[in-house]
N, C-alpha and C positions, 0 to 999 in steps of 0.2 A: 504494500500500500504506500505509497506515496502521501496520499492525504486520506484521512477519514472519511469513511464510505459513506456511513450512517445519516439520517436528519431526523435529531430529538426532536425536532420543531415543527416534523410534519404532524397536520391534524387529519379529522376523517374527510373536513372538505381537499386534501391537496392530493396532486394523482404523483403518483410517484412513478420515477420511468429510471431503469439500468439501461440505458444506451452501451453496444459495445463495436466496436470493429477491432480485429485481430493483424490487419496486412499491417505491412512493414510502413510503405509507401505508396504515393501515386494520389489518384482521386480522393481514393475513398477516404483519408485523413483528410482533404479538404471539405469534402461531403458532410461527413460524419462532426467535422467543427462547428462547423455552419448549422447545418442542424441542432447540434447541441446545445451552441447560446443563443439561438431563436427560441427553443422550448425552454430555456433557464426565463427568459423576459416574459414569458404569460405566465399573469396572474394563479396562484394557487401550483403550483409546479414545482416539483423536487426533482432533481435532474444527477444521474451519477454517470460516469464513464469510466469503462473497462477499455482498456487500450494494450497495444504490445510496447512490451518496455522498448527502448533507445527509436522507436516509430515515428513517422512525421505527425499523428497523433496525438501522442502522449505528449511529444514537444511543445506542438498547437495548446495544448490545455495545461500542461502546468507552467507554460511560459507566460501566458496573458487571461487567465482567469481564475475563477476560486472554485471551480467546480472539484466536490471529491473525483477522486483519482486512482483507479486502481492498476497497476501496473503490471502484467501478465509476461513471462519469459517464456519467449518459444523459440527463438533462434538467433543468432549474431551472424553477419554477415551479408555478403547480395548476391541474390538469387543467379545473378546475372552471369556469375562465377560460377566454375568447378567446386570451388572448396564450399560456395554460399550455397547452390545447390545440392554436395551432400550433408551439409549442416541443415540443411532446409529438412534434408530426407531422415536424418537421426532423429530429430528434432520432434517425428511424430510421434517415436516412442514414448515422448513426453506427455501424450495428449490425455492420458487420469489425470496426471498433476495439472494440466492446464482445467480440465475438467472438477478436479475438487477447487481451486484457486476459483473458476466461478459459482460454484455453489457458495462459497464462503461469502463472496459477493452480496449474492442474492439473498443468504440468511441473513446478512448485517442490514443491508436496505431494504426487503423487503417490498419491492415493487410491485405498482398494480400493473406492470407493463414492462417486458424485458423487448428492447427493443434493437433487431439488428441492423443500423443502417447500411452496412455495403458488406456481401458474404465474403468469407474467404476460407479455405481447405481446414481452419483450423477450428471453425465451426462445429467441425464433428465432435469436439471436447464440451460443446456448448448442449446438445441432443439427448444426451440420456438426464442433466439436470431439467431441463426445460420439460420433460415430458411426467419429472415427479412435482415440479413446482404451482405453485397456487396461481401465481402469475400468467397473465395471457401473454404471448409470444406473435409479437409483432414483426415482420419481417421487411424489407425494403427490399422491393425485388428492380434490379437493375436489368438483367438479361434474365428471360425465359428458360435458356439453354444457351452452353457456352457460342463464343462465336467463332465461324470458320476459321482457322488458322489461331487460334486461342483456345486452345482446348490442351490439356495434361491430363493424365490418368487420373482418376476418380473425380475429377472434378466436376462432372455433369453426373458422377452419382448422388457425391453431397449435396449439390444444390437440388435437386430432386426430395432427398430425404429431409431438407429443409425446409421446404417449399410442404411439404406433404405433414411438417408436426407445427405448422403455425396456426394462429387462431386466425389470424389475418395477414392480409398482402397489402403492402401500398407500391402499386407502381408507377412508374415516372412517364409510362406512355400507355394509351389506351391499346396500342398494337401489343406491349408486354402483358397487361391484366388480359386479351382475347389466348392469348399461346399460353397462359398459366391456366385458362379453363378447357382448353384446346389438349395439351399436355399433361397436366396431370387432374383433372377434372375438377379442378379446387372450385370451390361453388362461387358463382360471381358476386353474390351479394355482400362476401367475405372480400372483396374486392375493394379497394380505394384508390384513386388516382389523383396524382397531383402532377405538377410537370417538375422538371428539374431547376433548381436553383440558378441562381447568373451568378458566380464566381466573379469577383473583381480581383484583380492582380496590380500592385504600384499604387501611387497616392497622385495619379496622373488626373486634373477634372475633365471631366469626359463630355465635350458636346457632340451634337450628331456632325457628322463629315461633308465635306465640301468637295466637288468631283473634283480630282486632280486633273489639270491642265502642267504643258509643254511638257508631262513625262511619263515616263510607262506608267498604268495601271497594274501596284500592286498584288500580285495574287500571295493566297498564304495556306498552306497544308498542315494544320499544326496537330500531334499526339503522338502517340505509340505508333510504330509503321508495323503492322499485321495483315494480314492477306484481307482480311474484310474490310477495311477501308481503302480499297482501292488506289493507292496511291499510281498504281499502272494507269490506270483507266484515264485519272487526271493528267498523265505525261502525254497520254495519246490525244485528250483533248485541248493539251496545251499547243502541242504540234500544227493542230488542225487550225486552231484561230489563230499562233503565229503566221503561219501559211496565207493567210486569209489580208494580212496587213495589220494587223491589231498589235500596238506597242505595249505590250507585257513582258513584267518580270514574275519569277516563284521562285519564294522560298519554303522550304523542307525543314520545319523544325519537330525533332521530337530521335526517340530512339527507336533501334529497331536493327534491322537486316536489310541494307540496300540492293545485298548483290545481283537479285533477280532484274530491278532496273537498271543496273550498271549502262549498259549498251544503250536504253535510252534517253539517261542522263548526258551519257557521251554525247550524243548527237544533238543536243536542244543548247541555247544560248538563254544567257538570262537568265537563270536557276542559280539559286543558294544555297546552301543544306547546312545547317546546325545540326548533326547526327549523334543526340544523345541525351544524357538527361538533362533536364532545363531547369531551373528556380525561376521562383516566384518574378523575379526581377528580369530573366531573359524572356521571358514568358510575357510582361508588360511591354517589355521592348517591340517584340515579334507581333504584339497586338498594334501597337502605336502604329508602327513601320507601315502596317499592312492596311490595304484599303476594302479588302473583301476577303471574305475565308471558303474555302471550297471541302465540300464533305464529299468527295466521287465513293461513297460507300455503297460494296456491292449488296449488304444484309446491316441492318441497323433496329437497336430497341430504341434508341435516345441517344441524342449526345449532349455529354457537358461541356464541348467544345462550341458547340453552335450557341448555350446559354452566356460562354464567355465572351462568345464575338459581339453578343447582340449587348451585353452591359461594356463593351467597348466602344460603341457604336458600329457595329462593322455589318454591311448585308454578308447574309450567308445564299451561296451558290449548291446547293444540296438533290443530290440521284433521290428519285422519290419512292426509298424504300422503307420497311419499317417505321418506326415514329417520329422518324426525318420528315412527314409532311405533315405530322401533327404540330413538329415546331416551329417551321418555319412555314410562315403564311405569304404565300406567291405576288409579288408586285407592294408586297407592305412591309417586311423584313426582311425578305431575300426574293431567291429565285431559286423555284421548282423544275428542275429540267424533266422532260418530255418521258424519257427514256433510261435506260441503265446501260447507254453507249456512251463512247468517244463523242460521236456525230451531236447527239443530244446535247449533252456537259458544252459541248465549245460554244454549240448555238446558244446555252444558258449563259454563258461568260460571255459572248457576244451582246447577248439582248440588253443587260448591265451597262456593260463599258460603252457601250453605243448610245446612252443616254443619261445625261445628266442630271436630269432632272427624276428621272428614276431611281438613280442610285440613290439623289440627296433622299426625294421619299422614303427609300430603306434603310437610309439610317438611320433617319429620324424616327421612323418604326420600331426598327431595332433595339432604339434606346431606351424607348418610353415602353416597350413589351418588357427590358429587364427590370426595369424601375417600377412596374405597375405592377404585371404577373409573376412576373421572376421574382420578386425580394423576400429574402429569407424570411424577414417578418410575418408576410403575409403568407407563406407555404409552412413556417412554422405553426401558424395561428390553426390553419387547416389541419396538422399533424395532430395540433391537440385536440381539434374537435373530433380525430378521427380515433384517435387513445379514448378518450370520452366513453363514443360509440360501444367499441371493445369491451370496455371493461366493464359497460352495462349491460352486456351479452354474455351468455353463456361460452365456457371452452367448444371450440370446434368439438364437433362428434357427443358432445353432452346438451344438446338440442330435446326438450322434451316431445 
């Protein structure tokens, strides 16, 4: 423990919630932050956090807040490595101890809601407490099923057996809550949707964008490079509207596995690539730089990348799959292409850049969507009416 779990101060009006995420890094510490001090700010709410120790996480909370804090050890290192990878793999034999460390959790606070907001493999430590506990078990379902080119061994079992001992789901895209009743038959009324967050990154003030004049238009690819977001898709559509006349530059930031594009990196002018991990600060930069963000994803639940562009002011240029067309709404914050081709993408990138006064429209969309919809505040406010809900409802499967 780091800080005291407990609150002597809760009365019978206050709903109590154990928030946990386990990953090391990445989103789901910015998710899961965010989330946490939005539900500490309403009214009547006791709020605790289970985190992995040395985590971007654990950091987030015991660097700038009071919230208790419990600290969980499951592995040192990065995955990204041989030696982080089998310290990742010893690491599960740890998973009673990680599993008794949250039951201790859960008896000292005593929540009317144990709530996971971004899964991760070590979950499985979390399933045999939860399923003896008085507590409803609240789940944040990000992805339905892993995604193409993202997938490890077991990891589409756990989230299955996850997804199958919660009392409820909240997901981030109405396409995620159809594939969880789609998939594992969870009944939809145990369903809640909200959309995802807008992450702001820098202390940049942010007004909506002005079309760039005498110099290329900006493009920007920003996340994880994995086979499901397309980043091929977008080289061949870059190709297509450079060919065309259209003064474009892209830059490639994020980590991943370039080598499958090599050869047509080779061949394109204009391209950037920051290839690897990025903070907070390169990440602000890469948003400022850029004047529209392009999602060429070939399969998509949500992205938190599209909610970052839009509280940057940036239109988003997005393949219309998954609950990429739930977020971005066509000619008012981005632009919907046609298709889940090269051919389509360019002429999306085209229709943008070819007008001025379209773009400013989207980003002025953009911006007022993250500040209105987007804002933690008000998705946290949601969260708790949606804990509320819950815990005035019987556990799944004890329905009289």
């Amino acid at each position: 423990m780091v800080q005291p779990i407990y609150a002597d101060h809760a009365t019978a009006d206050t709903r109590r919630v154990l928030l946990w995420h386990w990953g090391k890094e990445g989103a789901g510490a910015k998710f899961s932050s965010a989330l946490a001090r939005g539900l500490r700010d309403l009214p009547g709410t006791e709020i605790a956090i289970s985190a992995a120790s040395s985590s971007d996480l654990e950091r987030e909370i015991s660097g700038s807040t009071d919230l208790p804090l419990q600290s969980v050890r499951i592995f040192e290192g990065n995955k990204a490595s041989l030696s982080g990878k089998l310290a990742a793999g010893f690491a599960l034999l740890g998973l009673p101890r990680i599993g008794a460390e949250f039951f201790g959790a859960m008896e000292e606070f005593r929540p009317d809601v144990a709530l996971c907001a971004f899964q991760s493999i070590w979950d499985l430590a979390a399933l045999p407490v939860l399923r003896r506990a008085a507590s409803r078990f609240v789940l944040v379902l990000h992805d339905a099923e892993p995604h193409p080119g993202d997938r490890y061994p077991m990891r589409g079992v756990v989230m299955g057996w996850e997804v199958k001992a919660a009392d409820a789901l909240i997901a981030l895209s109405d396409h995620v809550a159809k594939e969880a009743v789609r998939l594992y038959g969870f009944p939809s009324d145990r369903i809640y949707t909200i959309p995802h967050g807008a992450f702001t990154f820098g202390d940049e003030i942010i007004a909506p964008r002005r079309f760039p004049i005498n110099r290329p238009f900006k493009l920007l690819f920003f996340g994880r490079i994995v086979a499901y977001k397309g980043l091929g898709l977008l080289l061949e559509a870059y190709k297509i509207a450079v060919a065309q006349g259209r003064a474009l530059e892209l830059s490639i930031v994020g980590s991943g596995d370039l080598t499958p594009y090599r050869d047509a990196l080779h061949d394109l002018a204009g391209i950037t690539i920051h290839n690897g991990w990025v903070d907070d600060t390169e990440i602000s930069d890469a948003l400022i730089d850029a004047d529209a963000v392009v999602l060429p994803y070939i399969e998509a639940s949500q992205s938190g990348v599209a909610a970052s562009a839009f509280s940057a002011a940036l239109p988003v240029i997005a393949t219309p799959v998954g609950g990429l067309v739930e977020q971005v709404t066509d000619g008012e914050t981005g632009i919907i292409a046609e298709a889940v081709t090269a051919q389509s993408l360019a002429a999306s990138i085209m229709r943008l850049v070819a007008s001025p006064e379209l773009y400013e429209q989207c980003s002025k969309g953009a911006l007022e969507h993250a500040r209105v919809a987007l804002d933690w505040g008000v998705i946290s406010r949601r969260v708790g009416g949606i804990i509320d809900d819950v815990v005035s409802r019987p556990r799944r499967g004890a329905e009289a």
